[in-house]
N, C-alpha and C positions, 0 to 999 in steps of 0.2 A: 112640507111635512103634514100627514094629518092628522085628526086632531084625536082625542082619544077612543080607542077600540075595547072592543070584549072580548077576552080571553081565559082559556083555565091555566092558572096558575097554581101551580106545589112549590110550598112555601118552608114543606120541612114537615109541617103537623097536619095537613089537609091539602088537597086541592078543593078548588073554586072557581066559580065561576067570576071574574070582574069584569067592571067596564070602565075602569079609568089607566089601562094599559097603555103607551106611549111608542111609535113603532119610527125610528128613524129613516131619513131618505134613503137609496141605493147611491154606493160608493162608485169607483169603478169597478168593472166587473162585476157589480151585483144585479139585483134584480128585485122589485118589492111587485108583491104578488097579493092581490084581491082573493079573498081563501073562499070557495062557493063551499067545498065539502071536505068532512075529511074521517077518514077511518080511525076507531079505536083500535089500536092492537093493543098484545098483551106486552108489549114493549112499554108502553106508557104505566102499564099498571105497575108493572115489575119496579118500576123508577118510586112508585109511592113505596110500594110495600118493600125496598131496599134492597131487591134483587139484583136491580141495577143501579149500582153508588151512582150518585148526580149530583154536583150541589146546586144548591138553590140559594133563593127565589128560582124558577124555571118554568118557563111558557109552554107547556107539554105539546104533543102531539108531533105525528111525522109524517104523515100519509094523505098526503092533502094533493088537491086540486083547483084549479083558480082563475085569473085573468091578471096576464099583466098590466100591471096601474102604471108604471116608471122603470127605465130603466136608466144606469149609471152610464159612465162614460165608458167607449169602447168595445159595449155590448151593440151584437149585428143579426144575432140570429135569431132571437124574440122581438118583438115592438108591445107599444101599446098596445092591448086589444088582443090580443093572441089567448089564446086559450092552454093552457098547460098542465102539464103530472108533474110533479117533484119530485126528487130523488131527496136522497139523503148523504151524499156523498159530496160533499164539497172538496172533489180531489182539487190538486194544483195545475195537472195538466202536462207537468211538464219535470216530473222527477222520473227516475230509473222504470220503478213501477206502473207509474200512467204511461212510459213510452212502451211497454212493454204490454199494455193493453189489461192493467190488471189495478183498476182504478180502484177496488176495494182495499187494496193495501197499502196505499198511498200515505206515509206519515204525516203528511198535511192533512188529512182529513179522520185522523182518529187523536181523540182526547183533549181536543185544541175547542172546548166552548167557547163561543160567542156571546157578544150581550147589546144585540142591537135596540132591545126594545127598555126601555124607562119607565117605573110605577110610583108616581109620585115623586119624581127628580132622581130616583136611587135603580143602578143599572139591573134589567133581570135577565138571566141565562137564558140561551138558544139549547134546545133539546135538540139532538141529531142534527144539528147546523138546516132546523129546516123549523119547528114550532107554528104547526099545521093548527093548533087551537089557537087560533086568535084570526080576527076577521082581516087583519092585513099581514105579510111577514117581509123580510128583507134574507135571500137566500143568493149567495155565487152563480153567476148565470150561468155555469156551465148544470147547477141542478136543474134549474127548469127546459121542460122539452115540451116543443110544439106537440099539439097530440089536436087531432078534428074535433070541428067546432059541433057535431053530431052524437057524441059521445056525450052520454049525462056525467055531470058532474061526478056522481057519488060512486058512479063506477070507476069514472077514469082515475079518483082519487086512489083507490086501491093498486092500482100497476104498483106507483112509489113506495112500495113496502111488501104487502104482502103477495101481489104476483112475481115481482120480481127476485123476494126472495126463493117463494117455493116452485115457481117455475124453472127461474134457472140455476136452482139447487141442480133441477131434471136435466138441464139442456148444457149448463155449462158448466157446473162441478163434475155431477155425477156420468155425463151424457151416454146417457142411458141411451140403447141402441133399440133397433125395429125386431122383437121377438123377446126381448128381455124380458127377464120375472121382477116384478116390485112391490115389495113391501111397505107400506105407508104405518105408523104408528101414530097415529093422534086424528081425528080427523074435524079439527079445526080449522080454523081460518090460514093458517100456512099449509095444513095436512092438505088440504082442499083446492089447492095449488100445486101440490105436489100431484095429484093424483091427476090431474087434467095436466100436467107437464109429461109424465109419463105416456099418457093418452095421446098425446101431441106427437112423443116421441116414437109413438108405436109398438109400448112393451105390449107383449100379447099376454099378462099376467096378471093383474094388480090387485094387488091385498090390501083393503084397508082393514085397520085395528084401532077400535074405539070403545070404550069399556060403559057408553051411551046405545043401546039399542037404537035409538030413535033415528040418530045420525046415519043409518043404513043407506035411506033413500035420496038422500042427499049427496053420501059419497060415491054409490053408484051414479048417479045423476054427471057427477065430473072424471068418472071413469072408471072407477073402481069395479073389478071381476067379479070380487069376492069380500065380503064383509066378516070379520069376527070382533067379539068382545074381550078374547085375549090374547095376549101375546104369546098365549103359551100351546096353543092348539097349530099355530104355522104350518107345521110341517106335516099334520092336516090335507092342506092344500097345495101345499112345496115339498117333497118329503124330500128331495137333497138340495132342498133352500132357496134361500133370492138371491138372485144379482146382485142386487140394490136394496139395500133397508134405508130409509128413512127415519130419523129421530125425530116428531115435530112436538113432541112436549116437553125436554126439558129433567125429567127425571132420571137417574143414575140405573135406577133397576132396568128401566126399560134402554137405555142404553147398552146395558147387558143384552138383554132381550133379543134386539136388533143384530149384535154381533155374534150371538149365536145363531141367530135363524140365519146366517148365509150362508150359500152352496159356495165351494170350491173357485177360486177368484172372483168371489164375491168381496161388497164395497157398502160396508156402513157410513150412513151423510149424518154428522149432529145437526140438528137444525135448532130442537127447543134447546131454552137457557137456564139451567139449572145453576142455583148460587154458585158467587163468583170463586168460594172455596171449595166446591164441588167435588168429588175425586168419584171415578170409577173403574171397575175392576172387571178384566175378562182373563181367558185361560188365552197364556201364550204360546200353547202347542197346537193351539185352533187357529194360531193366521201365518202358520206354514205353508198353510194350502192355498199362499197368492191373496190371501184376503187382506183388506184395507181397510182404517179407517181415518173416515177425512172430516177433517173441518171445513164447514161453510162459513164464508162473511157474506152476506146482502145476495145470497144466491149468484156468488162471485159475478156479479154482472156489470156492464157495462151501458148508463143508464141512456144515453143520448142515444146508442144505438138500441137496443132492448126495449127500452118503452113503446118509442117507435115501431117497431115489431110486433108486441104486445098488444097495440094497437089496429095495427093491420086484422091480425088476425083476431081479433074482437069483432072487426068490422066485416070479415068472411065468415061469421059464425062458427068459428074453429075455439075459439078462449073465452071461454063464459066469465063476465062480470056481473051483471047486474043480478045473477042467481048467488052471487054470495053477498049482496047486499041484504040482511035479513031485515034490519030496520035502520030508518031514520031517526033524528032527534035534532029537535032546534040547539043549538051550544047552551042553552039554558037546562035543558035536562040532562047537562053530561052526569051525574051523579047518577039517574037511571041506566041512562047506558052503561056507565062503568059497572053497575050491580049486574047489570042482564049479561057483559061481558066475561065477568067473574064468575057468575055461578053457568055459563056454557049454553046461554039460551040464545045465543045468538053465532051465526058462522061470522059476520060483523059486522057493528053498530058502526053507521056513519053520524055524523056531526053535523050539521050544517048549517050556515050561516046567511 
């Protein structure tokens, strides 16, 4: 085992930075993973500010990348030494759901916290069954996936979270076709995923809406047609709507928003996460016309195969990472990055160790 690491811990009243964190060996099937980088999302923040119920003590972070240090008994497809992206899916593998190819909904891997790591003798919770801030972690080997040894860290950290949710919101919720219209709303760090998934997919349309002027060149940059500041000009530029809207902030109005602006068997994707009592309201005489609206989990994807992919195409210059790496931060300045990721000065702050 080794011996103690540094980690941000939320403890209820604050997160922090420590370094007397305590990270136990891998069991069978697991995998302990040397963490080089890892992305802030606004998943981590939502967990302080009570967005997302968590109990604590809790080793935050999700979105990491690494090198396998050990693995447990029975593990074949990583070794020592291998280079890896994370997921956050610690499916089982082997219920109704994982055979059916749909690892996001796997009830082994939703609600079921872990507490592999120790703070002073007293057990602390796994965030996302994965706890990307902390310099070593103990994750189910089926999360970690081989990914080249070429890829810098800080990008490949980001596949495990936020391309693979807003890419294959694009690819494998929405699957958006070659000609389609899409509307983006948010153009953050998932928004910005979304829009180069679209891109990937070959809508000939793409609206981003972000109510930051400055974010213009940047969303254009990962695909985006067309730029506005609100949601309410759309049809503007769609005058009988999107295919495809995108939710990537989280808020109720703009979930409205989204499922107005669609043309005719058109398809609104929630993606951001508005409190967990949440409630939104649309006119039900408006999705006669074939229109849908669908839930995403984890941009329903399948991490062992997807990342994999993700990577590929990172490496043909088809899927931009290292452009949505805005800044770095040693794990000692997460308290910066969480500000710069709070108030939207960043598409995303990596972590690194």
């Amino acid at each position: 085992m080794p011996g103690e690491i540094r980690g941000v811990i939320y403890d209820g009243a604050q997160p922090r930075v420590v370094d007397d964190l305590e990270v136990r060996d891998p069991g069978p099937g697991e995998v302990r993973v040397a963490i080089a980088a890892a992305g802030l999302c606004h998943s981590d923040l939502s967990v302080v500010d009570g967005t997302i119920p968590f109990p604590v003590p809790v080793v935050l972070g999700h979105e990491g990348a690494g090198v396998v240090e050990a693995v447990g008994d029975g593990v074949t497809h990583v070794r020592p030494g291998d280079h890896v992206a994370l997921s956050t899916l610690a499916n089982c593998g082997a219920c109704a759901d994982c055979d059916r190819g749909r690892p996001t909904m796997c009830r082994e891997a939703i609600g079921r916290p872990g507490r592999p790591f120790t703070r002073g003798g007293r057990p602390v919770y796994q965030f996302a069954s994965n706890s990307a801030f902390a310099e070593r972690t103990v994750v189910k080997a089926v999360q970690a996936v081989c990914i080249p040894e070429d890829i810098p860290m800080p990008s490949a950290a980001l596949i495990g979270c936020g391309v693979l949710t807003g890419v294959g919101a694009v690819l494998n919720r929405a699957r958006v076709d070659q000609g389609d219209s899409v509307l983006v709303i948010g153009a953050g760090g998932i928004g910005l995923n979304v829009l180069q998934g679209a891109r990937i997919a070959g809508a000939s349309r793409i609206v981003a809406v972000d109510v930051n002027p400055e974010k213009e060149a940047v969303a254009r940059r990962f695909g985006a047609t067309d730029f506005l500041t609100s949601a309410d000009r759309v049809r503007d530029v769609l005058p009988t709507g999107a295919d495809h809207a995108f939710e990537c902030v989280g808020r109720v109005e703009l979930i409205r928003a989204a499922i107005d602006s669609l043309d005719r068997h058109g398809q609104a994707v929630l993606l951001g996460v508005p409190p967990a009592t949440a409630e939104a309201a649309f006119r039900v005489s408006s999705m006669y016309l074939d229109k849908s609206i669908l839930g995403c989990r984890y941009g329903s994807s399948r991490p062992q195969r997807d990342i994999a992919l993700y990577a590929r195409l990172y490496r043909e210059g088809r899927l931009l990472l290292d452009e949505l790496v805005t800044a770095t931060y040693p794990v000692e300045d997460y308290e910066k990055a969480a500000a710069d990721a709070h108030e939207g000065r960043v598409a995303r702050a990596v972590l690194t160790f």
